[in-house]
N, C-alpha and C positions, 0 to 999 in steps of 0.2 A: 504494500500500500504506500502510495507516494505521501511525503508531508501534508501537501495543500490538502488531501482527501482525509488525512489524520486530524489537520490541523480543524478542520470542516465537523468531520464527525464530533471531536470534542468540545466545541463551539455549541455545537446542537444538543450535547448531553449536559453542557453547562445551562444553557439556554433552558433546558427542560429541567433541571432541577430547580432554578433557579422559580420557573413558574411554577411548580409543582409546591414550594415552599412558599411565595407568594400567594399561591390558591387558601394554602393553608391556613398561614395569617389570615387573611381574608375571612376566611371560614370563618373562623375561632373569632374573630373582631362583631362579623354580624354577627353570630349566633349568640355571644355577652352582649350584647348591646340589644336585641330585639327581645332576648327572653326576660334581660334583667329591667327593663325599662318598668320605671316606676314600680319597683318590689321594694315594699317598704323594709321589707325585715332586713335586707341587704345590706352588713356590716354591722348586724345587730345581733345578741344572742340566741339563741335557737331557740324557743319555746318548750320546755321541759313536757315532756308526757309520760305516761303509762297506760299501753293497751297490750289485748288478750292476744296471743299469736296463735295461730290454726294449726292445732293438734303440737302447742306447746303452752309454754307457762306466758307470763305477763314479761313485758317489754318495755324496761326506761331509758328514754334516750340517755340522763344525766350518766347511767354507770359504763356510759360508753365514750366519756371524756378521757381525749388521748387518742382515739382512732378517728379517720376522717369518715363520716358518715354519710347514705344517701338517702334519702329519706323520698320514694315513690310516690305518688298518690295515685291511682289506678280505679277504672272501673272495670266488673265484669263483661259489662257490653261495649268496652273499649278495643276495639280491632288494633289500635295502635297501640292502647295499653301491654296487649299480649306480646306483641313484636320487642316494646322495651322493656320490657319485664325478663323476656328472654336475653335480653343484650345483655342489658344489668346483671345478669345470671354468667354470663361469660365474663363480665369484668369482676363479678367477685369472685369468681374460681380463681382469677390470676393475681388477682390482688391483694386476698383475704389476709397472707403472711407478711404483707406490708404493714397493715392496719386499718382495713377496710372492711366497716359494716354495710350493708346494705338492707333498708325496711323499706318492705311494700305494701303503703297503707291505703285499705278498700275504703270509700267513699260512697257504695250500693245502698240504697236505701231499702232493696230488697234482701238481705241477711243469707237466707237461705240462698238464692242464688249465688252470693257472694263466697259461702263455706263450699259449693257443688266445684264452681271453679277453681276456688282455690286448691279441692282437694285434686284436681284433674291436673296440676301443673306440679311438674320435674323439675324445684327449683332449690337453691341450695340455701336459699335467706330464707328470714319468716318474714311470712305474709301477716299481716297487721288488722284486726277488724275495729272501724273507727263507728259505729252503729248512731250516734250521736253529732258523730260530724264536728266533734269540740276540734279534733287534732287540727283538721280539714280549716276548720276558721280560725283557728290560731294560724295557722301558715298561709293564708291567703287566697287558696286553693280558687281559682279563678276560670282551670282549665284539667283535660284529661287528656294525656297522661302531664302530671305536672311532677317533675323533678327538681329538690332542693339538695344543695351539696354542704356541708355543715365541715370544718376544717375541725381540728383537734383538741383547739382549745374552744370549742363550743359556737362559734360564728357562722353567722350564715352567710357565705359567699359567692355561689352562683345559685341562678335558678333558672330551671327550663321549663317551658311552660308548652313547647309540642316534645315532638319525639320526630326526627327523621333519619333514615340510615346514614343519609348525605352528611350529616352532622355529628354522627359518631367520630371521626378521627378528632374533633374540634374538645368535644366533649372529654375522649380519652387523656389527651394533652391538658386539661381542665384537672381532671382527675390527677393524673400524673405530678402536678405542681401542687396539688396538696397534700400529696403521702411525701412528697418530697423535704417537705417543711418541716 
């Protein structure tokens, strides 16, 4: 291969990294900026709870100060809910030994539906039942599926308020920089 054609090729694979990390910035810029728009809790403590987990014992967020938290809010008749529920489910497989909890808290107003599905999913965190809906209005819950990311010392610092595959790399680097801390 002559220089100019090496010189070319590598030109084009800088070129393409170069957008591909730009892409990513990008990503990650809207996707903090459109989810977190006007979330009030943002930069503020996480709202303390305790709820009943599905074919477990009860769940307080405070005794999980020290690990970076993700706290779900989900419906059963959310189509997209099941897709992030499943993602979530592969980032805490890889993450868990860093210090990653992940809670996926139902919002169903119908209970029983809400225990059918949950019992029907292969996931490795507990599923959370909010029956009440207190968790749900302490966090702001505005949208389904809506993800809160909570860092170690107890703050709330992103919020996703959809779910799209497009935005998982954004998210994961998201995540990344708070196991990191």
């Amino acid at each position: 291969m002559g220089r100019q054609q090496a010189d070319g090729r590598a030109a084009r694979c800088s070129r393409a990294a170069w957008t591909g990390a730009l892409a990513g910035a990008l990503a990650s810029a809207v996707l903090a900026a459109s989810a977190a728009a006007g979330y009030a809790l943002l930069g503020h403590e996480a709202p303390d709870f305790a709820l009943h987990a599905v074919g477990g014992s009860n769940v307080r967020l405070s005794e999980h100060r020290g690990d970076v938290v993700v706290l779900s809010f989900w419906g059963s008749r959310c189509g997209q809910c099941r897709t992030q529920l499943a993602a979530l489910d592969r980032s805490f497989k890889t993450y868990r030994s860093a210090g990653l909890q992940v809670f996926a808290v139902n919002v169903d107003d119908d209970q029983d539906g809400a225990l059918e599905f949950a019992r029907t999913q292969a996931l490795s965190y507990p599923l959370l039942l909010d029956p009440q809906k207190s968790v749900a209005r302490a966090y702001l819950v505005d949208n389904l599926p809506m993800t809160v990311l909570i860092d170690r010392g107890g703050t709330v610092r992103q919020v996703h308020r959809d779910f799209s595959s497009k935005f998982e790399p954004a998210y994961l680097q998201q995540l990344r920089v708070l196991l990191n801390e």
